[in-house]
N, C-alpha and C positions, 0 to 999 in steps of 0.2 A: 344191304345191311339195314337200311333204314326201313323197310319194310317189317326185320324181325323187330325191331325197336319200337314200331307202332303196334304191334302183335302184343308190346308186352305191355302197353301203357293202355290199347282197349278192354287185355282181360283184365289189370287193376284197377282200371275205372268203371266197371261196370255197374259194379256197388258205389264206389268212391260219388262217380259222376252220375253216369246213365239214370241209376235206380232212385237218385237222389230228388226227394222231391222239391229240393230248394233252387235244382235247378230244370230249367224250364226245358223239356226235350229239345226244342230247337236250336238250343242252345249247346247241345251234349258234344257234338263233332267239333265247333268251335272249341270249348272248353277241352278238349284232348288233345287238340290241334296247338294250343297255347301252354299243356303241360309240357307236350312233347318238344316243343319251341323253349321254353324255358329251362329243359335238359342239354339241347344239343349247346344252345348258347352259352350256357353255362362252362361246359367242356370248351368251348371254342374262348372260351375268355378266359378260362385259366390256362390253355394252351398258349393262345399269345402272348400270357404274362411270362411263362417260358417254365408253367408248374407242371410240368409230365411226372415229373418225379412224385407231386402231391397226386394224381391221378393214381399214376402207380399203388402206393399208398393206402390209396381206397380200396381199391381193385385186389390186394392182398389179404385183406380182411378189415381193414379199419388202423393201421396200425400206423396212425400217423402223431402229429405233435399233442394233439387234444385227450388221447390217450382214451377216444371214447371207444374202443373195440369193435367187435362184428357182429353184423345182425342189426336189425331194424333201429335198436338202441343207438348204438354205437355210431349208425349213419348220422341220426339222427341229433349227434353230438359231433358229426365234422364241420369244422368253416364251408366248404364248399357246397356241402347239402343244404344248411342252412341259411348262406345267400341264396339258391335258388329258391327257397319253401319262401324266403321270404319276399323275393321278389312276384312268386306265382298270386303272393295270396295280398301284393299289391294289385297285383294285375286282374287279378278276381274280385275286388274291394271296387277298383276304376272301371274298369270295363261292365263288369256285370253284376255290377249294383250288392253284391252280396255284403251283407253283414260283416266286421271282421274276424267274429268266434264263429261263423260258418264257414268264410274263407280259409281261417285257418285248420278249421277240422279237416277242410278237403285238401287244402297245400300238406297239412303235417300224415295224411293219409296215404295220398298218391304219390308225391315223389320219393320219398323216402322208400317207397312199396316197389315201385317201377326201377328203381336201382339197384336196390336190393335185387330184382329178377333180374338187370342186364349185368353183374358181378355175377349170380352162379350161372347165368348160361356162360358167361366168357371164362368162367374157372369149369365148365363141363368139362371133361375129355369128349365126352359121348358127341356133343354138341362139335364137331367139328368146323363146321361155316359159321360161326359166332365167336369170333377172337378178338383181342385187343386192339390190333393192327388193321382190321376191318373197320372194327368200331370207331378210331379213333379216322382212319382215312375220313370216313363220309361226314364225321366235323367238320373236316377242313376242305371236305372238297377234295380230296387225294385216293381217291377208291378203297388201295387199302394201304393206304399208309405211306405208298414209295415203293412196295412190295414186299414181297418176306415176311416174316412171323417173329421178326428180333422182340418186339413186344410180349407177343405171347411168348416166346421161350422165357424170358427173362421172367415174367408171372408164371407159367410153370413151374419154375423152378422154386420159387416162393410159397406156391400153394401144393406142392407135390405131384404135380399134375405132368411133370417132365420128365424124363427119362435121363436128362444128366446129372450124376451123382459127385458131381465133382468137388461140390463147395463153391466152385466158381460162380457167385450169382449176376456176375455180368456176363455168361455167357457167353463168353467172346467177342460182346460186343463194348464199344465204348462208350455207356451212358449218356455223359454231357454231350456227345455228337448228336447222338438220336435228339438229347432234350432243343440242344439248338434247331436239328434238321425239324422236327414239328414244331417249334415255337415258330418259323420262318411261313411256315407251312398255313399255319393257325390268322399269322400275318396279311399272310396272300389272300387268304381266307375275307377276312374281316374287309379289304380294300376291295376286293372285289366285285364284295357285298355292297362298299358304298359307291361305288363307279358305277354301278347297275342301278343305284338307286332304290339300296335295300334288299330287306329280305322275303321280299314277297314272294319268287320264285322258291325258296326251302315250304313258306307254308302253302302255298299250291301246292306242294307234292304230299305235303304232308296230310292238307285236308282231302286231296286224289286216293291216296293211300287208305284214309279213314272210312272213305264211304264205299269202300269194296265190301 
């Protein structure tokens, strides 16, 4: 899964980053490598705060408490997209010297762009290996989630993408279990991370990933 998720953050950075000449090529793979880090993180930190349901939320179209709707805009008016934009384009400011009205032009560019792309692959039907429950497994380190599709049905059913017509949009499942069972999940996740001593093994894979 995280391979499609670097798929989607190379073709948005191409222009964003690559072509950009504020940033130094050498620099291009790192710079994708700490987008794409500032996304999973992201997700991983609002799953252990125990926000599935704000994920959810996103994932439906935008249709959360800020009322900022869907589509690039609308991302770009959620709380959790905007802690990461704002965190990347500290990290862009600190690490690599840039300006901070160039950081921001490449933070408020790419993430919001690369989200934007991994919401309509996981609302595809067509796209069948790019679901919720994948996606959200390899945040936490759980493959796909625990197994099953209870995520993606549940978003299905929200974005018409499901074949149950019931009304029922929990799906027979029971939300707050799922929200606890990944919040725990997201937990294990994050200890893990610091028992090993960080997360240098996520971005090894991810700079691995990049230079294919």
């Amino acid at each position: 899964m995280l391979d499609q998720l670097l798929d989607i953050v190379k073709n948005y950075g191409k222009e964003t980053v690559v072509e950009n000449p504020e940033i130094p090529n050498e620099q291009n793979q790192e710079v994708l490598a700490d987008a794409t880090k500032t996304i999973t993180s992201g997700f991983q930190n609002v799953l252990a705060g125990g926000g599935l349901q704000n994920i959810l939320d996103l994932f439906k179209g935008g249709n959360n408490t800020s009322g900022g709707g869907s589509g690039i805009g609308g991302l770009l008016k959620n709380p959790m997209v905007t802690m990461m934009v704002g965190y990347f384009i500290s990290k862009l400011v600190s690490k690599y010297k840039m300006s901070p009205s160039s950081a921001s032009n490449v933070a408020n560019n790419l993430i919001p762009n690369v989200l934007n792309g991994i919401i309509t692959e996981t609302n595809n039907p067509q796209n069948t290996g790019f679901t919720l429950d994948g996606l959200i497994g390899s945040f936490t380190g759980g493959g796909n989630g625990g197994g099953g599709s209870q995520l993606q049905d549940i978003l299905d059913q929200f974005t018409g993408g499901g074949n149950n017509n019931s009304g029922n949009t929990s799906g027979g499942f029971d939300l707050q279990d799922l929200i606890g069972s990944f919040t725990r999940k997201a937990q294990d996740s994050f200890q893990n991370n610091n028992q090993s001593g960080g997360n240098g093994g996520l971005m090894d894979m991810i700079k691995g990933f990049l230079s294919k």
